[in-house]
MIGUMI-891990 format. One record per atom (N, C-alpha, C): residue in three letters; x, y, z. Coordinates in steps of 0.001 Angstrom, whole numbers, padded with zeros to 6 digits, always signed. Layout:
REM MIGUMI-891990
ALAXYZ/...
***
This chain:
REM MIGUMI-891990
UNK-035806-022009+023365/UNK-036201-021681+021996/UNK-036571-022958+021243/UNK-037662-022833+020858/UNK-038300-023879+019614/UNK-037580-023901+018390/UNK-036880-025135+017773/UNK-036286-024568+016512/UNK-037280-025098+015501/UNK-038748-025662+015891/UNK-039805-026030+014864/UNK-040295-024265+014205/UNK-040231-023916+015474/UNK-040949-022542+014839/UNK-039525-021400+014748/UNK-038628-021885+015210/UNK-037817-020721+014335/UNK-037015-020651+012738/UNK-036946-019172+012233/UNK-037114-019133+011051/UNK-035490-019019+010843/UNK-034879-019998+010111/UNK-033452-020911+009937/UNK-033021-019337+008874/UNK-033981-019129+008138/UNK-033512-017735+007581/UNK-032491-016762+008140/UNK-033257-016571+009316/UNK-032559-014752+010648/UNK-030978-015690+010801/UNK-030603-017075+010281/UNK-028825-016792+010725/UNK-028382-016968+009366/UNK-029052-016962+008169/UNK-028400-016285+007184/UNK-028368-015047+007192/UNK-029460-014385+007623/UNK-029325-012866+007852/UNK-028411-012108+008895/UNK-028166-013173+010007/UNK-027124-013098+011050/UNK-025899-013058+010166/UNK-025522-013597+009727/UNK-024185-014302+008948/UNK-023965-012571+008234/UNK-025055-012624+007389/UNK-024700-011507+006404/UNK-024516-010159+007038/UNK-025371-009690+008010/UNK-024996-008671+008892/UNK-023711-008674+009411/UNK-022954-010029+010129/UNK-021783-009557+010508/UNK-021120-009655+009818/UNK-020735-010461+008743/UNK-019822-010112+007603/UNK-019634-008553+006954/UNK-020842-008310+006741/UNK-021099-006831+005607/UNK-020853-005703+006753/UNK-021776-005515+008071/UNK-021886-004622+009006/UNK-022344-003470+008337/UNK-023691-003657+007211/UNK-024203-002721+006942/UNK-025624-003103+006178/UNK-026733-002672+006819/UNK-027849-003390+006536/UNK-028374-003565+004818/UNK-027999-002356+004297/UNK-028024-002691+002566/UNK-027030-003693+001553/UNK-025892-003615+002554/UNK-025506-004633+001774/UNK-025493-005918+002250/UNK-025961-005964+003438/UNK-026363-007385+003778/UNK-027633-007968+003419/UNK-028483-006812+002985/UNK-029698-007221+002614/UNK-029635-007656+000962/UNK-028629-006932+000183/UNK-028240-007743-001272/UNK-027828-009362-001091/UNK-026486-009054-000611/UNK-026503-010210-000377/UNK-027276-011543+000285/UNK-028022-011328+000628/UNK-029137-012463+001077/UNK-030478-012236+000243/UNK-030221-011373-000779/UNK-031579-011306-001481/UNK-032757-010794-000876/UNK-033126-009478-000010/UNK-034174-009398+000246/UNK-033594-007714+000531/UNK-034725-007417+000361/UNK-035155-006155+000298/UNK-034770-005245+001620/UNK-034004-003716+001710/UNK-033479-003259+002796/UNK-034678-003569+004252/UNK-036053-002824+003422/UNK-036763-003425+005036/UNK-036888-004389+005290/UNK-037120-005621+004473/UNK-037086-006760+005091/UNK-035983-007161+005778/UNK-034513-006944+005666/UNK-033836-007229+006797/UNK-033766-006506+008230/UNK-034145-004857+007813/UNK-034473-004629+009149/UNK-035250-005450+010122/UNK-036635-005932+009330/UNK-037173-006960+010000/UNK-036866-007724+010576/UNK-035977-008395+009711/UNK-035388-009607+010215/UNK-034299-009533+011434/UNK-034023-008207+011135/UNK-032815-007982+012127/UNK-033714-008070+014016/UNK-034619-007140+013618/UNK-035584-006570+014873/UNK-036166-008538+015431/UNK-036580-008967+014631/UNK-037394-010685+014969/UNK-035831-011287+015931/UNK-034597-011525+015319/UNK-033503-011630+016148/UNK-032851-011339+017309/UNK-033301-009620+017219/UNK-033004-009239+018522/UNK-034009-009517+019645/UNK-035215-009935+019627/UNK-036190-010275+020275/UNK-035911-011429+020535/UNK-035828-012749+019308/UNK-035662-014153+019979/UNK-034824-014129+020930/UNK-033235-013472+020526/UNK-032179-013665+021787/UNK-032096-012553+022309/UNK-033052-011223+022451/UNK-032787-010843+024046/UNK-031758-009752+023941/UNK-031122-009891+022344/UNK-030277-008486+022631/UNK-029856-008094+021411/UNK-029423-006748+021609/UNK-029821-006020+020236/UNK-028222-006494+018850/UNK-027327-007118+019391/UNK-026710-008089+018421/UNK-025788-006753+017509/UNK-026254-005874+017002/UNK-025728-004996+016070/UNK-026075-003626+016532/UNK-025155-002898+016586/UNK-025453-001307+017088/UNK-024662-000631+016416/UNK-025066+000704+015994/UNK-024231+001651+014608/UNK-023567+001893+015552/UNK-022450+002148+014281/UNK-021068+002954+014524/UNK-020620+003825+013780/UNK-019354+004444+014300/UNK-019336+004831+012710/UNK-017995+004338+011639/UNK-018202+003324+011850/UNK-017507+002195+010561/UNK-018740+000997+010300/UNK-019844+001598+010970/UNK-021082+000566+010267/UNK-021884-000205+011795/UNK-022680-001093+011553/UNK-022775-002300+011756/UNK-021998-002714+013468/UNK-021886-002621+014665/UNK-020783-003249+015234/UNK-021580-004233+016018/UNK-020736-005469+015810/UNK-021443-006442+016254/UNK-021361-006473+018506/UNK-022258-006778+019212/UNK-022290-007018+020667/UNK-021585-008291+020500/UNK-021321-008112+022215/UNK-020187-009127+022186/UNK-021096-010332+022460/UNK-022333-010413+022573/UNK-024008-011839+022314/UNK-023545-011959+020565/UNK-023406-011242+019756/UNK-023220-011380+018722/UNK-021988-012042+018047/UNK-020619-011824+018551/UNK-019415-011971+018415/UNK-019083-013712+018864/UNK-020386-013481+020553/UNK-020231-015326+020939/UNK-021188-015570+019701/UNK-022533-016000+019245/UNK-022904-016673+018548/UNK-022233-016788+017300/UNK-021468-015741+016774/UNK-020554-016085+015339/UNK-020501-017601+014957/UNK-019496-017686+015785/UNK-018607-018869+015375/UNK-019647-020190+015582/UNK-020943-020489+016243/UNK-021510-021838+016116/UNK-022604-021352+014975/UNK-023112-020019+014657/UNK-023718-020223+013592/UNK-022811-020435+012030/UNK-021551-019347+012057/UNK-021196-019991+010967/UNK-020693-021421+010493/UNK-020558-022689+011982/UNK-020107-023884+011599/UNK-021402-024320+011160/UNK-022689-024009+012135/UNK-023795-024809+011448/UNK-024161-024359+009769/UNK-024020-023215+009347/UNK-024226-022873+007850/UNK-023251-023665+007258/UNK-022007-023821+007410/UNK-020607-024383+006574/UNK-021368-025716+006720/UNK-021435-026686+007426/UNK-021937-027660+007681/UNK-023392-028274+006663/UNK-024067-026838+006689/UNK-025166-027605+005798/UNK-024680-026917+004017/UNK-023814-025950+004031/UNK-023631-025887+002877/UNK-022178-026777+002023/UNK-021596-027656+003016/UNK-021224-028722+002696/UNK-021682-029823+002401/UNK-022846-029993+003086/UNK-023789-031398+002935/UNK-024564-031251+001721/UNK-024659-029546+001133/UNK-025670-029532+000031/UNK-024226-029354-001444/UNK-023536-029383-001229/UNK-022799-028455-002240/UNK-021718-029733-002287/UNK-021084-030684-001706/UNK-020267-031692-001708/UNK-019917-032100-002534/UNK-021023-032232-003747/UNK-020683-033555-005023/UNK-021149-032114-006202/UNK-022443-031272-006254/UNK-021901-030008-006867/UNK-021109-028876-007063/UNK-020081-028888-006568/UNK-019003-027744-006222/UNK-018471-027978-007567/UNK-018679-026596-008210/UNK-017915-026053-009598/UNK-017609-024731-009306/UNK-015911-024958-009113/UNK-015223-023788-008623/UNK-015489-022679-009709/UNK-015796-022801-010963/UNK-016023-022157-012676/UNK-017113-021579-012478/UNK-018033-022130-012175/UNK-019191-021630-011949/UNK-020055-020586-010614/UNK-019219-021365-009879/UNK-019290-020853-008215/UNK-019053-019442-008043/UNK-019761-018575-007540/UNK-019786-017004-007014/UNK-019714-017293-005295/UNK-018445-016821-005376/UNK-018034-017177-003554/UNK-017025-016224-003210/UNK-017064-015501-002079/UNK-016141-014446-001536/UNK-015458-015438-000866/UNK-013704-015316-001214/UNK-012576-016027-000180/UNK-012276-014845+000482/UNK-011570-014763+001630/UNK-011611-013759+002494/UNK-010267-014516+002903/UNK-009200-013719+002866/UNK-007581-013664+003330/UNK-006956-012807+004448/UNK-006432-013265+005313/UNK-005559-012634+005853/UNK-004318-012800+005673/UNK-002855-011828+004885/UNK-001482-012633+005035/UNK-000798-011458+005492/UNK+000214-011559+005595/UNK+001606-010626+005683/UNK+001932-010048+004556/UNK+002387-008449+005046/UNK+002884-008142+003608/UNK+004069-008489+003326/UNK+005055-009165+004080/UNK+006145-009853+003440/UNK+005736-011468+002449/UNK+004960-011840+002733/UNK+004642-012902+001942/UNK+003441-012650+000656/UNK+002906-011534+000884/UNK+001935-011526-000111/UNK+002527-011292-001522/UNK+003251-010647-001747/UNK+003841-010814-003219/UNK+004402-011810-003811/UNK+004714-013029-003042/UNK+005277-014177-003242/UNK+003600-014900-003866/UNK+002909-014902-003045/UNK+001516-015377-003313/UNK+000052-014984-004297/UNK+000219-013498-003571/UNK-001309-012929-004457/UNK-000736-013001-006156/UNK+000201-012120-006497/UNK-000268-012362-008236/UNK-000656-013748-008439/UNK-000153-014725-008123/UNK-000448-016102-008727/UNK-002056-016480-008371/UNK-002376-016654-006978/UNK-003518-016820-006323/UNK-004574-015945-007781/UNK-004426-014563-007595/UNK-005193-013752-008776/UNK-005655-014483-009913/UNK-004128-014825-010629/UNK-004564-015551-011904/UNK-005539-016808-012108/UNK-005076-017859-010990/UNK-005998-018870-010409/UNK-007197-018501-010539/UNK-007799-017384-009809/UNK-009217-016989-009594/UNK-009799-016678-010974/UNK-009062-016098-011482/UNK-009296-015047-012590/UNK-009802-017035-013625/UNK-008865-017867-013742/UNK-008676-018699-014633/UNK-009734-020155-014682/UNK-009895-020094-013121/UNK-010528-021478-012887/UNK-012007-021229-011646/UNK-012170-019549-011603/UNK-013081-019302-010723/UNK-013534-017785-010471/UNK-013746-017487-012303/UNK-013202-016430-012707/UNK-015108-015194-012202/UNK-016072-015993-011707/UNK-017201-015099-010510/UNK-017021-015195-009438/UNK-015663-016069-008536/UNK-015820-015587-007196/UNK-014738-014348-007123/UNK-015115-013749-005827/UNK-014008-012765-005422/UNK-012986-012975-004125/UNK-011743-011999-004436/UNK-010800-011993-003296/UNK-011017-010849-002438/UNK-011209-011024-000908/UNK-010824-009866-000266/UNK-010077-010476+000742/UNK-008487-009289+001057/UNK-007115-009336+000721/UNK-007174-008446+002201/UNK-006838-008837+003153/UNK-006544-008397+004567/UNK-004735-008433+005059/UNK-004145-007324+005635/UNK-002860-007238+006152/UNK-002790-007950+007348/UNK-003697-008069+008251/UNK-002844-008422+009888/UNK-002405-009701+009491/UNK-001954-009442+010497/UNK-000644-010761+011244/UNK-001060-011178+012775/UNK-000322-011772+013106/UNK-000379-012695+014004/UNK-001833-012983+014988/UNK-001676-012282+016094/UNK-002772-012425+017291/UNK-004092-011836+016268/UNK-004150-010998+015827/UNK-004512-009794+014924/UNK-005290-010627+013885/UNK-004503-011781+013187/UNK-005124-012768+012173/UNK-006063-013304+012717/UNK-005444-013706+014122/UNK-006909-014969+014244/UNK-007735-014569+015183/UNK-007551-013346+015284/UNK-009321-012666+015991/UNK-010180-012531+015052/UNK-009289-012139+013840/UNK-010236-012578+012459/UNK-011005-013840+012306/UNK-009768-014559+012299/UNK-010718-015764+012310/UNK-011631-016216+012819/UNK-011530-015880+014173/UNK-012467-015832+015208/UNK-013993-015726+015634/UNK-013645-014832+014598/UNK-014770-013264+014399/UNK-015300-013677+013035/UNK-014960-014602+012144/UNK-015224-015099+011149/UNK-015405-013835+010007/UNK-014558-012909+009675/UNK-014322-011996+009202/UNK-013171-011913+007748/UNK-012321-013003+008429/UNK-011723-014262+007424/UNK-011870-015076+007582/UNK-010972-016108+005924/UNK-011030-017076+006188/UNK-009827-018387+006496/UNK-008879-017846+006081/UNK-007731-018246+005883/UNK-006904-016817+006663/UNK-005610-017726+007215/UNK-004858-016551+007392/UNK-003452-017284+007174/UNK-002471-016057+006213/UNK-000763-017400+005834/UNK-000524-015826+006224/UNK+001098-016849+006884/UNK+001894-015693+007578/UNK+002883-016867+008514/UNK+003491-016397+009503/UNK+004790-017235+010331/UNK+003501-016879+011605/UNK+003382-018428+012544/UNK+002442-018148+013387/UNK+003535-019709+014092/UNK+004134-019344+015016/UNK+004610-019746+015946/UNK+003977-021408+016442/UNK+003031-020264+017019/UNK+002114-021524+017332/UNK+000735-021616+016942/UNK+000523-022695+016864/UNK-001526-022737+016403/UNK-002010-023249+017151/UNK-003183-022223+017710/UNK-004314-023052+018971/UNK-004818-024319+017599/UNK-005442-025202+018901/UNK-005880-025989+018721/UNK-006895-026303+017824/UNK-007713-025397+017940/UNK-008905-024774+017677/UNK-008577-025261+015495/UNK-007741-024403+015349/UNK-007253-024244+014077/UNK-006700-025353+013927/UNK-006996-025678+011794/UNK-005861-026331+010854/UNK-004874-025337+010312/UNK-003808-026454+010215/UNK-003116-026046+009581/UNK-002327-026440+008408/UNK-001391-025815+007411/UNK-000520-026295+006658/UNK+001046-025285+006416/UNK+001937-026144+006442/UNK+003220-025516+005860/UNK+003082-025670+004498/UNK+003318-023598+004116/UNK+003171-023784+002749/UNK+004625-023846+002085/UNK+005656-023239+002825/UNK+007032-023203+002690/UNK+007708-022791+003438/UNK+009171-023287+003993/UNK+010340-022711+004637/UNK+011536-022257+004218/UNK+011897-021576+004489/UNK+013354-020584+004494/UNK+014088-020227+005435/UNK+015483-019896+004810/UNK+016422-019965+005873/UNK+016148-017847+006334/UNK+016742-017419+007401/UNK+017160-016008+007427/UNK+018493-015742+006718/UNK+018353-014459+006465/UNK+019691-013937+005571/UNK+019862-012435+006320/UNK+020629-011869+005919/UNK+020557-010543+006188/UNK+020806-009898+004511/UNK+020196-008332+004450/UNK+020260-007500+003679/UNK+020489-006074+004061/UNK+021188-005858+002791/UNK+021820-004116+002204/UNK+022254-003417+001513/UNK+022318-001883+001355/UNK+022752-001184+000155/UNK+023682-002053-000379/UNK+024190-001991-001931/UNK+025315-002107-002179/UNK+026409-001032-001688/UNK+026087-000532-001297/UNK+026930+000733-000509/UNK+027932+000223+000402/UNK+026997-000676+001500/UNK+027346-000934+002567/UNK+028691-000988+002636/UNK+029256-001007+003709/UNK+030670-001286+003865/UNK+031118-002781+004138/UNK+029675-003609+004101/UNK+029814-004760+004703/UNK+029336-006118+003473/UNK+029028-005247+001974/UNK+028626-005533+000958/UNK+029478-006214+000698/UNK+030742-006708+000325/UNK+031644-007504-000126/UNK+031483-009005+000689/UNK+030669-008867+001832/UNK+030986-010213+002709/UNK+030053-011198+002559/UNK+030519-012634+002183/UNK+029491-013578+001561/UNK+029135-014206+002983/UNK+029554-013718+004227/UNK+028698-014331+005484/UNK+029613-012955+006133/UNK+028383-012667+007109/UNK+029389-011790+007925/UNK+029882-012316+009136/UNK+030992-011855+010481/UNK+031028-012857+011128/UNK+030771-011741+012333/UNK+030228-012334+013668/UNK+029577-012198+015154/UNK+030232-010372+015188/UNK+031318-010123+014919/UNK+031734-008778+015244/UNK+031125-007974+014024/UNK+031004-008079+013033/UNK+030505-007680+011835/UNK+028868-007426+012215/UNK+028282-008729+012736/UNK+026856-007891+012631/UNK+026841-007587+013657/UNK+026874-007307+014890/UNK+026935-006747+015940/UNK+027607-005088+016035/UNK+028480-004634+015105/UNK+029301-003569+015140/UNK+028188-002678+013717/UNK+027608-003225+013571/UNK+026593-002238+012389/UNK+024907-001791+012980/UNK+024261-000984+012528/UNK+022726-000475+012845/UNK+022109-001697+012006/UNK+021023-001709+012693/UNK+020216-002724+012233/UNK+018486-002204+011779/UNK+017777-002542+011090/UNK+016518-002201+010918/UNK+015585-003285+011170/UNK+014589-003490+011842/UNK+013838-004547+012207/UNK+012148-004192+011836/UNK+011970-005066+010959/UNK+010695-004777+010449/UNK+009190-005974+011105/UNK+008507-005318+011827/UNK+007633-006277+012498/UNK+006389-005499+013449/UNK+005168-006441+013605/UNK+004090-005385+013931/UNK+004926-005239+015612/UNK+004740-003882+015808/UNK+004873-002957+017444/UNK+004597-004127+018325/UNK+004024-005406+018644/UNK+003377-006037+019436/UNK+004159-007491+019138/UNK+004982-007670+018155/UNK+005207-009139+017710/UNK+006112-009765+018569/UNK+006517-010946+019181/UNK+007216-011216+019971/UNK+008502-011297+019460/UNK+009894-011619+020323/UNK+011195-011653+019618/UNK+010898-012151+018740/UNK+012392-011527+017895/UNK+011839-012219+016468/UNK+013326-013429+016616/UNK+013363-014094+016124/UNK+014528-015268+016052/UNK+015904-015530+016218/UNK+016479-013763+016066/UNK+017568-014012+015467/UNK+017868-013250+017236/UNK+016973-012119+017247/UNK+017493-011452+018743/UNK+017046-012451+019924/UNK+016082-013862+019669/UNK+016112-014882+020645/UNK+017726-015575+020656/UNK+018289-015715+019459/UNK+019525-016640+018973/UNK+020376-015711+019911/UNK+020843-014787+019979/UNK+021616-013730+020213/UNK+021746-013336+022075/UNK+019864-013416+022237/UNK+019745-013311+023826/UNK+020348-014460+024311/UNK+020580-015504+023847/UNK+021241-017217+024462/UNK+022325-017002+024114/UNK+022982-016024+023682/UNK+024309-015995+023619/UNK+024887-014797+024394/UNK+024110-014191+024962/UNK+024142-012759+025606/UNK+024864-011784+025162/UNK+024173-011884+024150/UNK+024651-010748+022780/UNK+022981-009617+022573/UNK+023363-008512+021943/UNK+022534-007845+021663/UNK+022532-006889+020461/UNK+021749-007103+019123/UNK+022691-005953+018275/UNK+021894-004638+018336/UNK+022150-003632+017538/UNK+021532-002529+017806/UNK+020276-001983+017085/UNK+019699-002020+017344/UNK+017959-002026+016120/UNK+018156-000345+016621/UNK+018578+000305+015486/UNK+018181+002098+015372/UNK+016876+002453+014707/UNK+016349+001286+013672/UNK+014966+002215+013045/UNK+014200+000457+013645/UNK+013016+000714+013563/UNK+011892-000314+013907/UNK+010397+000252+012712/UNK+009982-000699+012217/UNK+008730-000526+010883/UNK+007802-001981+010941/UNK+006690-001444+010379/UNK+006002-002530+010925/UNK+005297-002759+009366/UNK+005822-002344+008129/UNK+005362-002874+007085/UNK+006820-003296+006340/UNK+007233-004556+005663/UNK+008344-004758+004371/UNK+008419-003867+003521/UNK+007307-003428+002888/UNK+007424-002505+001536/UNK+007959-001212+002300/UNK+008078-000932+003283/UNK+008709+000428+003703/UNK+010496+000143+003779/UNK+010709-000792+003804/UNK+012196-001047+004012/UNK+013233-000814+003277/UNK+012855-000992+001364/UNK+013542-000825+000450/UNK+014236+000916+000345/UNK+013245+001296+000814/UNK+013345+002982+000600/UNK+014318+003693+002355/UNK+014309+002612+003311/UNK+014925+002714+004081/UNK+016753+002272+004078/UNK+016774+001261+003478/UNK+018114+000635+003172/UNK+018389+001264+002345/UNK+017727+001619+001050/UNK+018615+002588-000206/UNK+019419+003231+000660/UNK+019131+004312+001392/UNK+020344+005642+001256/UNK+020741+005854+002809/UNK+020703+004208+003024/UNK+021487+004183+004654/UNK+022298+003352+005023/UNK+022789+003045+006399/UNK+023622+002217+006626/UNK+023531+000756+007573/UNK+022022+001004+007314/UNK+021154-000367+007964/UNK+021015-001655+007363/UNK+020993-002715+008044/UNK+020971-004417+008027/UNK+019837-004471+007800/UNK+019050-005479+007249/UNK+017623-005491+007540/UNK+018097-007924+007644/UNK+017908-008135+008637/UNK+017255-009839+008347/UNK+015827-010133+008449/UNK+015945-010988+007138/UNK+014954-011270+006681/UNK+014251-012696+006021/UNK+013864-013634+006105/UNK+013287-014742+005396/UNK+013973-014643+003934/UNK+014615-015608+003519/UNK+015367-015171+002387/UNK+014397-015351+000669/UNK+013485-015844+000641/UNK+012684-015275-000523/UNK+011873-014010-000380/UNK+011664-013216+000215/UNK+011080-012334+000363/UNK+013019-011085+000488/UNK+013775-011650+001083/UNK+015160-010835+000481/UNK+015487-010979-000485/UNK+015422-012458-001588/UNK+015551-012247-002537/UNK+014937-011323-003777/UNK+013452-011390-003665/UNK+012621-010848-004443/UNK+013332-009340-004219/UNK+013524-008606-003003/UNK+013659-006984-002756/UNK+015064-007098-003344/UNK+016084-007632-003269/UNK+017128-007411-003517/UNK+017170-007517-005459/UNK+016549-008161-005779/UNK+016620-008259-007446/UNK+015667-007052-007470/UNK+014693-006464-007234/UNK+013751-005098-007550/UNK+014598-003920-007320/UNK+015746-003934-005644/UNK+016116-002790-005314/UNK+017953-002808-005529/UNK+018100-003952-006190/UNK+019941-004262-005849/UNK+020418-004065-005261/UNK+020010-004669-003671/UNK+020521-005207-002703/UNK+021568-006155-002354/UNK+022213-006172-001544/UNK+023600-007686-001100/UNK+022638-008199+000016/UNK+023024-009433-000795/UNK+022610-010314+000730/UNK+023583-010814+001132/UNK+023786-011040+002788/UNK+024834-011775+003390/UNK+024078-013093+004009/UNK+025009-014078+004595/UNK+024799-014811+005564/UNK+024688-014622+006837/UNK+024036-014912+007685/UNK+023880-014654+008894/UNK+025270-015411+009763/UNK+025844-014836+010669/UNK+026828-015549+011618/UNK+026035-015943+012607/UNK+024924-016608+012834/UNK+024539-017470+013540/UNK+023434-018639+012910/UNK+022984-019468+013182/UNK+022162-020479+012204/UNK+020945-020469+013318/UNK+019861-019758+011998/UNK+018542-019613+012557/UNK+017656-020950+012565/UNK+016236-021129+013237/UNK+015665-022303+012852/UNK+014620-021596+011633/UNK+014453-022538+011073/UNK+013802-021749+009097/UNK+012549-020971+009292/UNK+012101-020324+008873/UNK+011214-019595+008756/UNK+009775-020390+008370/UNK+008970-020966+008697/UNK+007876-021310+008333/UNK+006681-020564+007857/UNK+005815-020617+007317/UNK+004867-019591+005894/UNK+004018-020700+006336/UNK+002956-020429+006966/UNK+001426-021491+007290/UNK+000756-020924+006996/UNK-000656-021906+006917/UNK-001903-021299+006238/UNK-002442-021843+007466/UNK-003805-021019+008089/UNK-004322-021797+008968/UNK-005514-021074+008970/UNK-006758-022378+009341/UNK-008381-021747+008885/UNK-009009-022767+010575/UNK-010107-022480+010474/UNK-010819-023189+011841/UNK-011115-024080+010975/UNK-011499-025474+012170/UNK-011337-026940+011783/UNK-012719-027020+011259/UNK-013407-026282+011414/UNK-015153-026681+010521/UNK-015021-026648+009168/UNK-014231-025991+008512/UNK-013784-025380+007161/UNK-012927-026371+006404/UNK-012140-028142+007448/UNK-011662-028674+007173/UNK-011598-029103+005896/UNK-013277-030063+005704/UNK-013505-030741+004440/UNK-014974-030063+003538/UNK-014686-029015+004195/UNK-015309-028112+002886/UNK-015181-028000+001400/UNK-015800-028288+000592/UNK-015408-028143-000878/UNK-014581-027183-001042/UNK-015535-026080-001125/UNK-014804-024374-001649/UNK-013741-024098-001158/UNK-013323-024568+000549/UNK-011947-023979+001006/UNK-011316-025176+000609/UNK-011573-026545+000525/UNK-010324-027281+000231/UNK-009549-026557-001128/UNK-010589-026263-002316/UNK-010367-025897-003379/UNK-009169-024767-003172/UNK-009909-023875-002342/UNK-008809-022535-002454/UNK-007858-022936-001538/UNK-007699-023903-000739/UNK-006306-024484-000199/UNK-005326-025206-001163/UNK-005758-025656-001907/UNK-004784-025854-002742/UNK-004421-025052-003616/UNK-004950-024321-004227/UNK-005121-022818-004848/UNK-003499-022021-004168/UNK-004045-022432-002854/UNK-002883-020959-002129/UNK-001395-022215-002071/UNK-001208-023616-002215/UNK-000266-024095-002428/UNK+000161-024148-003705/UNK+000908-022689-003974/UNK+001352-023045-004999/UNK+002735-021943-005346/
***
């Protein structure tokens, strides 16, 4: 392929197709008219040979020719819209979609504030606000579908930056009901002799405390399993379940639902809360901006 004669346009129109996965609104967003992106779409599938986008019915689905070119066209766009935008970047002025992935245990700690930010110092761009977690986050990323993803991520390919936005210890939580409510730490027979509730996606690996526990060849009893936080409060009200948990995100539920928190009888390693984006996005204006944005 000649890049004298190809038209640098079709991977903004690339870009916008897989983002949107729907030809009218990818055609707003790039400013041109619905047939003209068909056009543009049809000139694309010809240069490379394959048809890149095929309906579905959630829109738009990108081929997996499409899914590989993602990620080197969106570094080459980030790249030149860093080189053009570097020394003009006015977050006030700027109309820019941030695109999030977090946890819903951490998002209430984060989004109202993040909101106001936007609303205050970048009050024409927009937020769109994604749930997955883990493996789940960074196919997003991947897929350049987000842009950021905060949540507890073990480990980070390479590939990705990162930052610790904060750590915490585990706690455990429960009714004031409980029978185990009076205890300012419980001890090894205490949590082991009660039901437990474990909140985490169907797929997530041990979670910390049942790794702590397997090295001790201990096991406690998980009777309910949920894969969202906000379902938990309404689970602990009018039962006799444990829930451990990252202790600002127990604190917050326990002051909303008047909850006890205990201490854990074993000492976890802290909970880490990262933000992590692909390394092209490093010294970007707009994301440095909203990286500091989300430290806060």
């Amino acid at each position: 392929m000649n890049l004298q004669t190809f038209d640098l346009n079709l991977l903004l129109v690339f870009r916008a197709l897989f983002e949107e996965k729907n030809v009218t609104k990818a055609s707003k967003k790039v400013g041109i008219t619905q047939p003209a992106m068909s056009n543009a779409l049809n000139r694309l599938r010809y240069l490379v040979n394959d048809e890149l986008f095929v309906r579905g019915p959630k829109g738009m689905r990108p081929t997996a020719r499409a899914i590989e070119l993602s990620i080197p066209i969106q570094e080459a766009l980030n790249n030149i819209e860093m080189s053009l935008s570097a020394i003009n970047f006015d977050p006030y002025t700027s109309k820019r979609l941030f695109r999030l992935s977090i946890s819903d245990d951490i998002a209430p700690l984060i989004i109202p504030n993040l909101v106001e930010e936007i609303k205050k110092f970048s009050p024409n761009s927009e937020l769109c606000i994604r749930s997955e977690q883990g493996f789940e986050a960074i196919k997003l990323l991947d897929k350049n579908e987000t842009d950021f993803a905060l949540g507890r991520f073990e480990s980070v390919p390479s590939r990705f930056g990162y930052k610790v936005l904060f750590d915490e210890k585990y706690v455990c939580m429960m009714s004031k009901d409980h029978k185990l409510s009076d205890e300012k730490k419980l001890s090894m027979d205490q949590y082991l002799s009660t039901k437990h509730l474990r909140v985490a996606p169907m797929d997530a690996p041990i979670s910390p405390i049942d790794r702590a526990l397997s090295q001790l060849n201990l096991e406690r009893n998980i009777s309910v399993r949920i894969d969202l936080i906000t379902m938990s409060p309404y689970i602990l009200k009018n039962s006799d379940l444990v829930l451990t948990l990252p202790s600002k995100t127990a604190n917050r539920l326990a002051k909303n639902y008047n909850f006890f928190i205990a201490e854990l009888p074993v000492e976890l390693e802290t909970r880490q809360t990262k933000i992590i984006w692909h390394k092209e996005l490093t010294k970007h204006p707009a994301f440095d901006w909203m990286k500091e944005k989300l430290n806060i």
